[in-house]
N, C-alpha and C positions, 0 to 999 in steps of 0.2 A: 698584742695579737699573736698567735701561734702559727708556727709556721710549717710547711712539710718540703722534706725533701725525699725527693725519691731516686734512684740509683740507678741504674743499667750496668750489668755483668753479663760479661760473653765468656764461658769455660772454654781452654783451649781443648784440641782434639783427644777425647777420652777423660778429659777434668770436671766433666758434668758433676758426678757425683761428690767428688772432691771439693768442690766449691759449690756445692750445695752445704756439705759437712763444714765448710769453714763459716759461709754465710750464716748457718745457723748456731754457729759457735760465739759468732760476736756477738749475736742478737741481745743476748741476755748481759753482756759491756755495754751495749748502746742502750738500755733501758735500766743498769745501774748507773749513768751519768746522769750527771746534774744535768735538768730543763729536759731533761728524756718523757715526753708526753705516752708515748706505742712505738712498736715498729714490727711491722709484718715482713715475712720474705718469700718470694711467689716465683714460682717456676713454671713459666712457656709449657703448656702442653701441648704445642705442636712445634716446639723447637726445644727438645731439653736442654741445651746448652746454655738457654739463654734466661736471666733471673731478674727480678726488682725487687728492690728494699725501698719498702716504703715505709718511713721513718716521719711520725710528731715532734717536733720540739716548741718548748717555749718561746726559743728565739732563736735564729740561723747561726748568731757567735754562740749558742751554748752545744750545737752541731758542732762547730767547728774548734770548739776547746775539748771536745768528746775522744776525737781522734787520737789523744793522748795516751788515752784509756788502752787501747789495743797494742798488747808488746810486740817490740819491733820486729821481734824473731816470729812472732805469727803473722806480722804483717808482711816481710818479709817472702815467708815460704806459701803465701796467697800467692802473690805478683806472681809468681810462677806456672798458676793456674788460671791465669786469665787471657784469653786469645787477642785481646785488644784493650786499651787503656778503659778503664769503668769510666762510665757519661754521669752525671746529675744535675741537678737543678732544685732549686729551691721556688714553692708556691706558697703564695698568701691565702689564707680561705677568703670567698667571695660573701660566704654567709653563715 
């Protein structure tokens, strides 16, 4: 069964755009990894700062072997643009 995880991103003040540009920088890493089903990335239209990556996988460890994929120097110089620690959670489809 396939699983989705989805994301919460808060840009810190003036990093809207910023981590808009990085989130959709990785987009196309997270969908050359293995068990990469989709992943969309969606921006609050009445709070630009704030984003979700809603991300398929075949399975939550193939998520979580994914994070490799993103070099440490762009992961890195993200954290920087983020106002509060990123939230996610993983869901199973119901149907």
């Amino acid at each position: 069964m396939s699983v989705a995880r989805i994301g919460e991103f808060r840009a810190a003040d003036g990093d809207g755009d910023a981590l808009a540009a990085f989130l959709g920088s990785i987009r196309m890493i997270i969908l050359g990894s293995e068990g990469a089903i989709s992943c969309e990335v969606f921006r609050d239209r009445a709070d630009s700062a704030r984003f979700f990556v809603i991300e398929h996988w075949q399975t939550a460890e193939a998520h979580q072997a994914s994070v490799k994929n993103i070099p440490p120097d762009m992961f890195r110089t993200a954290m920087a643009l983020f106002a509060e620690t990123p939230k996610g959670s993983y869901f199973d489809s119901i149907a």
